[in-house]
NUTI-692730 format. One record per residue (C-alpha): residue in one letter; x, y, z; residue number from 1. Coordinates in Angstrom, 3 decimals. Layout:
N
   residu       east      north         up   num
        A          X          Y          Z   NUM
...
END
This chain:
360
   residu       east      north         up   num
        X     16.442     -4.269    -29.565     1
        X     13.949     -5.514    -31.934     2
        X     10.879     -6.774    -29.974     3
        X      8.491     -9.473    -31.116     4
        X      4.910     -8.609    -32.978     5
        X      2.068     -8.549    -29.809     6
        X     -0.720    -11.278    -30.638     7
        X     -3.645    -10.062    -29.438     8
        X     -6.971    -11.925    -29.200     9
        X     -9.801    -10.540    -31.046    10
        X    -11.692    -10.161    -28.066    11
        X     -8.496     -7.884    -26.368    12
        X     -8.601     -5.796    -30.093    13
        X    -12.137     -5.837    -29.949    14
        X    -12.510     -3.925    -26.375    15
        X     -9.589     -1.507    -26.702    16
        X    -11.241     -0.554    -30.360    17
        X    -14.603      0.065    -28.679    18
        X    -12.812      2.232    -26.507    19
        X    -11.208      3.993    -28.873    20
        X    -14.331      4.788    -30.752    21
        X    -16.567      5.232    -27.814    22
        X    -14.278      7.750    -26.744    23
        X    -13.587      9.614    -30.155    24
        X    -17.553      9.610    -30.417    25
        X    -18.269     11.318    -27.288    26
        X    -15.226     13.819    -27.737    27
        X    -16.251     14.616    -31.962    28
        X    -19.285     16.207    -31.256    29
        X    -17.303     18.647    -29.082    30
        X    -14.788     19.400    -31.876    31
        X    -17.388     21.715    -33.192    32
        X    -18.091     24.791    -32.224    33
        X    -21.266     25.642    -33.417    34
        X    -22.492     21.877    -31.509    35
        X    -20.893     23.607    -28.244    36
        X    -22.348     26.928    -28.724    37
        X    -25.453     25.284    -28.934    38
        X    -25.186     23.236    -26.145    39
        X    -26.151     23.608    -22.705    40
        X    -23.846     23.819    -19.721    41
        X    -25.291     20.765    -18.105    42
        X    -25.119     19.181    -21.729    43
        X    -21.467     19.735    -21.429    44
        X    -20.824     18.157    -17.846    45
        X    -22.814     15.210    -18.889    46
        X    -20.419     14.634    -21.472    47
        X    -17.385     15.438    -19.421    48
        X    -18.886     12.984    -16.953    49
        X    -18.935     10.207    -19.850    50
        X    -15.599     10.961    -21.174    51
        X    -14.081     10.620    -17.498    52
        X    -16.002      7.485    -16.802    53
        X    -14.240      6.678    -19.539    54
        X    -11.104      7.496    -19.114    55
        X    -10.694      5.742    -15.549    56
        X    -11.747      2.504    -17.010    57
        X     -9.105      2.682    -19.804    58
        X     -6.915      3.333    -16.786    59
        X     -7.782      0.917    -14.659    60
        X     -7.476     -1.831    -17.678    61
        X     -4.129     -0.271    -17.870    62
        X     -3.418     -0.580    -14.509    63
        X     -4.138     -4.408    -14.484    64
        X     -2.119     -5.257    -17.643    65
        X      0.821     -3.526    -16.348    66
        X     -0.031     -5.665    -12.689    67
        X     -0.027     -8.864    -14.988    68
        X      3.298     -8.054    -16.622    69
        X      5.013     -7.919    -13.149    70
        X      3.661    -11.225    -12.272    71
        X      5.285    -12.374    -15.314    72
        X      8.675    -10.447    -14.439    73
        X      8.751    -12.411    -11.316    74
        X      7.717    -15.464    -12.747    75
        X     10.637    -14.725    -15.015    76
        X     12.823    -14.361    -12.278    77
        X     11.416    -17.659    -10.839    78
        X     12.344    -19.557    -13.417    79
        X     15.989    -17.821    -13.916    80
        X     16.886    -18.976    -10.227    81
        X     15.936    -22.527    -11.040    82
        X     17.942    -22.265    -14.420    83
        X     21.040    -21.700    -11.305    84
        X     20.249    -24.189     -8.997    85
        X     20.165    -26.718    -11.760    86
        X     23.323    -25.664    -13.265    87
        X     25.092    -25.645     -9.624    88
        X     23.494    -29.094     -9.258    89
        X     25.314    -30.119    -12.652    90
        X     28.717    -29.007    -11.546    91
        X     28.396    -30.398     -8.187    92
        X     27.548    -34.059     -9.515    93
        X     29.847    -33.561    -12.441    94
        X     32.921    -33.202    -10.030    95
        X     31.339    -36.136     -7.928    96
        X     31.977    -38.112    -11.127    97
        X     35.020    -36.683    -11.627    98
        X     36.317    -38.090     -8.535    99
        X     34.831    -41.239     -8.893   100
        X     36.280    -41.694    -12.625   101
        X     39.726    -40.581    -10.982   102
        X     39.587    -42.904     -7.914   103
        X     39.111    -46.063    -10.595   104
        X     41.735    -44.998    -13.197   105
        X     43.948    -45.178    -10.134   106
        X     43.092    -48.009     -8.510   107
        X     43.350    -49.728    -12.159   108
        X     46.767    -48.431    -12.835   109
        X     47.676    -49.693     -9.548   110
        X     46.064    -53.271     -9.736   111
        X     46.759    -53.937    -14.247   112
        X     50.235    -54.641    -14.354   113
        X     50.013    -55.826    -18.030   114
        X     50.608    -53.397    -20.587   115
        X     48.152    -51.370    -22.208   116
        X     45.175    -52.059    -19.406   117
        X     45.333    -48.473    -17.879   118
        X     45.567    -46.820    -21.236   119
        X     42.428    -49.040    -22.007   120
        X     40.311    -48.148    -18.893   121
        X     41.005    -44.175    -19.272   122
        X     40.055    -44.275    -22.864   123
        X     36.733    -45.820    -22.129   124
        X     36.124    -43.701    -18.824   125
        X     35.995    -40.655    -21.183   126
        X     33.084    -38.608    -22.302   127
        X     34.505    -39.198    -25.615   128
        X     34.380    -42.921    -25.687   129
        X     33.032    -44.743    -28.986   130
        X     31.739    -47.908    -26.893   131
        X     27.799    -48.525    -25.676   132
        X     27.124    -47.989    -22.437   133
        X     26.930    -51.923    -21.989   134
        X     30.236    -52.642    -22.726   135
        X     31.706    -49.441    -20.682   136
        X     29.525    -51.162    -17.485   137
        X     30.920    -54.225    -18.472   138
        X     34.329    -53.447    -18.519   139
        X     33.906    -51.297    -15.654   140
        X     32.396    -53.848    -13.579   141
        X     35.308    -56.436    -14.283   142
        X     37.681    -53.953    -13.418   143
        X     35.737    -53.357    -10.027   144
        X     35.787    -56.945     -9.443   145
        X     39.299    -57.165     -9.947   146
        X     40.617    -54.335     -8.205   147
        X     38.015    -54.230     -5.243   148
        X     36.348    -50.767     -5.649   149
        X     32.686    -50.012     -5.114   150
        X     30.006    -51.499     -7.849   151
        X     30.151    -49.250    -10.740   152
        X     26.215    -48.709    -10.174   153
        X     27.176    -45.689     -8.051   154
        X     28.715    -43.733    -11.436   155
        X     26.073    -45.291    -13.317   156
        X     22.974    -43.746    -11.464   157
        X     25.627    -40.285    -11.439   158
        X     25.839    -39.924    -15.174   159
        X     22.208    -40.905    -15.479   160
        X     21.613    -37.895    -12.794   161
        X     23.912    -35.742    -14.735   162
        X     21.966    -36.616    -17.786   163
        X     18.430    -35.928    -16.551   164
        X     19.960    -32.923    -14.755   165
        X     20.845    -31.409    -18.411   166
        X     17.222    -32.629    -19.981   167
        X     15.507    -30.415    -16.886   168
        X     17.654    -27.418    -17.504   169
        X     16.618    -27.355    -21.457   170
        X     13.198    -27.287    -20.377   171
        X     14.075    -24.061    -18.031   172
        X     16.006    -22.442    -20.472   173
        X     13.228    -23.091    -23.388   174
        X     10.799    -21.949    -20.838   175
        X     12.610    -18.857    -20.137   176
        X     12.776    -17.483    -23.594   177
        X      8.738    -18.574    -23.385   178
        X      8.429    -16.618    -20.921   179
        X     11.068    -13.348    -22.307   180
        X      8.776    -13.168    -25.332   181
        X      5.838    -13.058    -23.560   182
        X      6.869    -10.539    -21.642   183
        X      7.645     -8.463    -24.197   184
        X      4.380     -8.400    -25.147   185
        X      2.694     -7.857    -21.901   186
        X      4.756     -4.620    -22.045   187
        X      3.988     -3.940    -25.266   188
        X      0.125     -4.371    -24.566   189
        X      0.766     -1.944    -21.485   190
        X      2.223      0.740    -23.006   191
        X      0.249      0.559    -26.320   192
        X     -2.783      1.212    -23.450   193
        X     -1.147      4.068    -21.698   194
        X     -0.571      5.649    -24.784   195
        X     -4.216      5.844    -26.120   196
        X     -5.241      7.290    -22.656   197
        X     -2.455      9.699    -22.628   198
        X     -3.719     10.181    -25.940   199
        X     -7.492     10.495    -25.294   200
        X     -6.906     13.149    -22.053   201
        X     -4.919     15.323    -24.059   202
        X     -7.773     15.363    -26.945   203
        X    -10.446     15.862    -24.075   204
        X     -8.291     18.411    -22.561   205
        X     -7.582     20.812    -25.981   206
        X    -11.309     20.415    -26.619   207
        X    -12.962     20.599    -22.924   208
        X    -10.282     22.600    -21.146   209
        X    -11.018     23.658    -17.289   210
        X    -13.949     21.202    -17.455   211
        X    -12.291     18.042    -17.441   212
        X     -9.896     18.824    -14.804   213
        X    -12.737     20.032    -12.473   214
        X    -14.468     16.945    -13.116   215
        X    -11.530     14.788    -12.072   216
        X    -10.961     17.166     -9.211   217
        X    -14.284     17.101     -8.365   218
        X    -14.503     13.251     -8.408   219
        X    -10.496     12.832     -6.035   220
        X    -12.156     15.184     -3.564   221
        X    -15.173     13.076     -3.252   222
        X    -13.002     10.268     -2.807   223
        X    -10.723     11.768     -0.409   224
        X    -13.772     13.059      1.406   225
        X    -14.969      9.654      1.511   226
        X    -12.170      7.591      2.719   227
        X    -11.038     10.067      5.391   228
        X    -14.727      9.438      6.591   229
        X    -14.544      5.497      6.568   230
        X    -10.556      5.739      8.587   231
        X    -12.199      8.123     11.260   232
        X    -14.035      4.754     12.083   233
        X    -10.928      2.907     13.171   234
        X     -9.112      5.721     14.697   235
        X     -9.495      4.539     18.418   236
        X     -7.765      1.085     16.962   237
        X     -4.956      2.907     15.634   238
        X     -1.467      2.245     17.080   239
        X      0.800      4.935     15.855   240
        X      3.993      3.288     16.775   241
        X      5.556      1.424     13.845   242
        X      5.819     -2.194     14.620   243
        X      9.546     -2.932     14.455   244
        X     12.397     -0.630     13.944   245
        X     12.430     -2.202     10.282   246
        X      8.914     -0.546      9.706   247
        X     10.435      2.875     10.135   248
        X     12.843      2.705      7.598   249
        X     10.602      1.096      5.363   250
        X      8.146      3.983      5.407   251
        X     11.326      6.800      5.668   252
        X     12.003      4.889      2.137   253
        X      8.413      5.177      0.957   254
        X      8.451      8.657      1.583   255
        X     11.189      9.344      0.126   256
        X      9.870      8.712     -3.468   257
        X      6.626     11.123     -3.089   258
        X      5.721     12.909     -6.450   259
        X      7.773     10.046     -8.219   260
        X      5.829      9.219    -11.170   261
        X      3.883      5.498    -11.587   262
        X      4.631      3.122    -14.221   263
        X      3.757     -0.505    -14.791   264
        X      6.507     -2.920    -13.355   265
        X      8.686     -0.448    -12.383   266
        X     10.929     -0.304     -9.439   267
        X     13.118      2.869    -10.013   268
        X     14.380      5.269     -6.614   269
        X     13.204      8.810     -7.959   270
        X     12.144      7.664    -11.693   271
        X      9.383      5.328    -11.319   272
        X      7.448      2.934     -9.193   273
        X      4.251      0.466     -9.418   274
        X      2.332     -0.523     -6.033   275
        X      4.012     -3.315     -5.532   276
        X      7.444     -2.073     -6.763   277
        X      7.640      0.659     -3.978   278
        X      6.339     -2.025     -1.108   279
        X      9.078     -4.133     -2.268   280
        X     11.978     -2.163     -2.374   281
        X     11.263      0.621      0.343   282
        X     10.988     -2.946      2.827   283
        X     14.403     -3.871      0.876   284
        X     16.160     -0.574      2.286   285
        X     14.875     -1.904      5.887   286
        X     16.947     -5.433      5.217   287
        X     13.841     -7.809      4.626   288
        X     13.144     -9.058      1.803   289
        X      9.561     -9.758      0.461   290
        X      8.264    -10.909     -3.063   291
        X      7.785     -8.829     -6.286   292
        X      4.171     -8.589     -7.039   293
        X      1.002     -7.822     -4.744   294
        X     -0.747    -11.188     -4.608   295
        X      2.685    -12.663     -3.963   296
        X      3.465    -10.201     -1.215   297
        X     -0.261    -11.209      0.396   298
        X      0.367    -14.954      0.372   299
        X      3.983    -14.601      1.869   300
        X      3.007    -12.081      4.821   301
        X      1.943    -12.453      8.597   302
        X     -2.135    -11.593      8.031   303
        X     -2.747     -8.911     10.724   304
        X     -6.673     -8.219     11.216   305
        X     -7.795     -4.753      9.364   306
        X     -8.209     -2.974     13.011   307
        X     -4.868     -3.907     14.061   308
        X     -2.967     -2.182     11.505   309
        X      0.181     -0.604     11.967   310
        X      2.409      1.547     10.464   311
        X      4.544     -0.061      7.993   312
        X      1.811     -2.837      7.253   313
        X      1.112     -3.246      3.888   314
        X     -2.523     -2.694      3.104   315
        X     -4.317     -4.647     -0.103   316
        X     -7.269     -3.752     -1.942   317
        X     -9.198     -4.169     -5.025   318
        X    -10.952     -7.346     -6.328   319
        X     -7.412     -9.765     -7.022   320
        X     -4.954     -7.922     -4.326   321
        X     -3.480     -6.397     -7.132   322
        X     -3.085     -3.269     -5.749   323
        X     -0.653     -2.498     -2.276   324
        X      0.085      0.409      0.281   325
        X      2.461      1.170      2.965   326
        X      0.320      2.182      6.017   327
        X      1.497      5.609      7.825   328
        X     -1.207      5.293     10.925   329
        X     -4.130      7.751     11.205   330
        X     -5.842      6.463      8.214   331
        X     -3.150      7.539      6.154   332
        X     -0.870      5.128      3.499   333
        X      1.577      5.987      0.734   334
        X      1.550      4.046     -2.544   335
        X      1.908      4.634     -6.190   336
        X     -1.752      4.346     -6.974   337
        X     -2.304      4.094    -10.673   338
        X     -1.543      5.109    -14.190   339
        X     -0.918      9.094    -14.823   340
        X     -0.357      9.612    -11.055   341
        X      2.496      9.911     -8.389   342
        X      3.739      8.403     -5.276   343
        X      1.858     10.021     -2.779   344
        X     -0.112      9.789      1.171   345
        X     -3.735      9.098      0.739   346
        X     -6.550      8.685      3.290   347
        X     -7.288      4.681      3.258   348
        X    -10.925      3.625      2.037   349
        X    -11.057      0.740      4.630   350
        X    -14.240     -1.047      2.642   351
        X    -11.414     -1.494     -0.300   352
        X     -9.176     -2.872      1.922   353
        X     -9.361     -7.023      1.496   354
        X     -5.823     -7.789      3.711   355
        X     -3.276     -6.299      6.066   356
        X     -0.218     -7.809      5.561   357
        X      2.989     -7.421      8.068   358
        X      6.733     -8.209      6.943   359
        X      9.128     -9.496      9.249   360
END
């Protein structure tokens, strides 16, 4: 499939260029061995420190374009459900008129006894009729007069229905291929961004080896540290117990997909999953039914106070509610947390946490 060119503003080509150089900048220096040799040790981690800074930010702009192209999927979706409602509206007028046009032709061929008047009144009841729509009501209306059947402003008001029925689905339709080709781009954007951090680790990595992946180690267990610090806070407001049988199966699901990788809009058993993705379908496998994207799933959810959690809530965090979690109990969730990672159990950094949502 051929996809469309990506339009990008200058200011989006502008920021992912200045990443691109920042980041070449601080790895080229390193390229060299005799600038290596000649640096210190703590000259090095400085630089590993920069080039990981780095590196999560790319990620984390990665992260939200790929969370803005699932809001578009589901707006997408959106607008493909209304494309079937109006076309199920359509039929169901269009056989209203059908029986309406039928009812008259009969009632006509039982009330013209002269020759020639049915043949006249079907030939200007069809769609393919050469006269206005002044003379059809005219003719229509004698013929109601005549033969006693409702005013012909009932079919009148139906084909006008009918009419502005068709108009509104053109405007879905014309919005949906909008909407396609935007999409398109979205993912285009996303995975143009994963690549250049894919990209840029594997440069760091060739040229800083064991110290870039201590550094990111380094920095995880600092943050696992951390959060298993803030949950031991709300331990004596856990409840273990999950709070519906549905809960259970919807975290059996979850965990089911551990060490599956993440990728942007993705909702794939055992291939790959975003945050919101695995929410979604793992509370699918437990028969309810919840929207696509985070800040959808947040608006549509019972709110449940942070210290009332319970397994099988889903947690949200970071600035917009873009990201989501399944929570296990004991400070624990599984999610599919970001760009080059897995689904996997986490401790839960409650400060982060802006919503506990609960599906029913």
């Amino acid at each position: 499939m051929i996809r469309p060119a990506v339009r990008r503003s200058p200011f989006a080509r502008t920021r992912l260029a200045w990443f691109v150089l920042a980041l070449l900048g601080l790895l080229a220096p390193l390229a060299l061995p005799s600038t290596v040799a000649a640096d210190t040790i703590d000259d090095q981690r400085r630089r590993v420190a920069q080039i990981v800074d780095e590196l999560e930010s790319l990620a984390s702009q990665a992260d939200e374009l790929g969370e803005k192209y699932s809001d578009t999927l589901a707006e997408k979706d959106a607008i493909e459900a209304k494309i079937a409602e109006t076309e199920v509206k359509i039929f169901e007028l269009q056989k209203q008129l059908a029986v309406m046009q039928a009812n008259l032709v009969g009632a006509a061929r039982r009330s013209f006894v002269t020759g020639g008047s049915a043949g006249s009144l079907s030939s200007i009841l069809g769609s393919n009729g050469s006269l206005t729509d002044s003379i059809k009501r005219a003719y229509l209306g004698s013929a109601a007069a005549n033969i006693g059947v409702a005013n012909t402003d009932a079919m009148q008001g139906l084909i006008d229905e009918i009419t502005a029925e068709k108009v509104t689905l053109e405007r879905q339709k014309k919005q949906l291929a909008s909407t396609a080709a935007y999409l398109v781009g979205r993912l285009s954007a996303s995975e143009k961004t994963l690549e250049q951090y894919e990209l840029l680790r594997s440069q760091a990595l060739r040229e800083l080896g064991s110290l870039l992946t201590e550094e990111e180690r380094r920095r995880e267990q600092d943050a696992e540290s951390a959060a298993r610090k803030d949950a031991d806070k709300y331990k004596s407001n856990y409840k273990v117990v999950a709070s519906s049988p549905q809960a259970g199966v919807a975290i059996k699901a979850a965990l089911s997909q551990l060490g599956v990788r993440y990728r942007w809009g993705a909702s794939s058993p055992g291939v790959a999953f975003d945050c919101s993705g695995l929410t979604q379908w793992s509370w699918a496998k437990a028969g309810v039914s919840i929207p696509r994207v985070s800040r959808s799933q947040f608006a549509a959810l019972t709110r449940v106070p942070t210290s009332q959690a319970q397994p099988g809530d889903l947690l949200f965090s970071q600035s917009t509610f873009f990201h989501v979690g399944i929570y296990l109990g004991n400070g624990q969730m599984v999610a599919a947390p970001r760009t080059g990672d897995v689904v996997k159990i986490s401790s839960v950094t409650w400060s982060r946490v802006l919503g506990v949502g609960r599906p029913k």
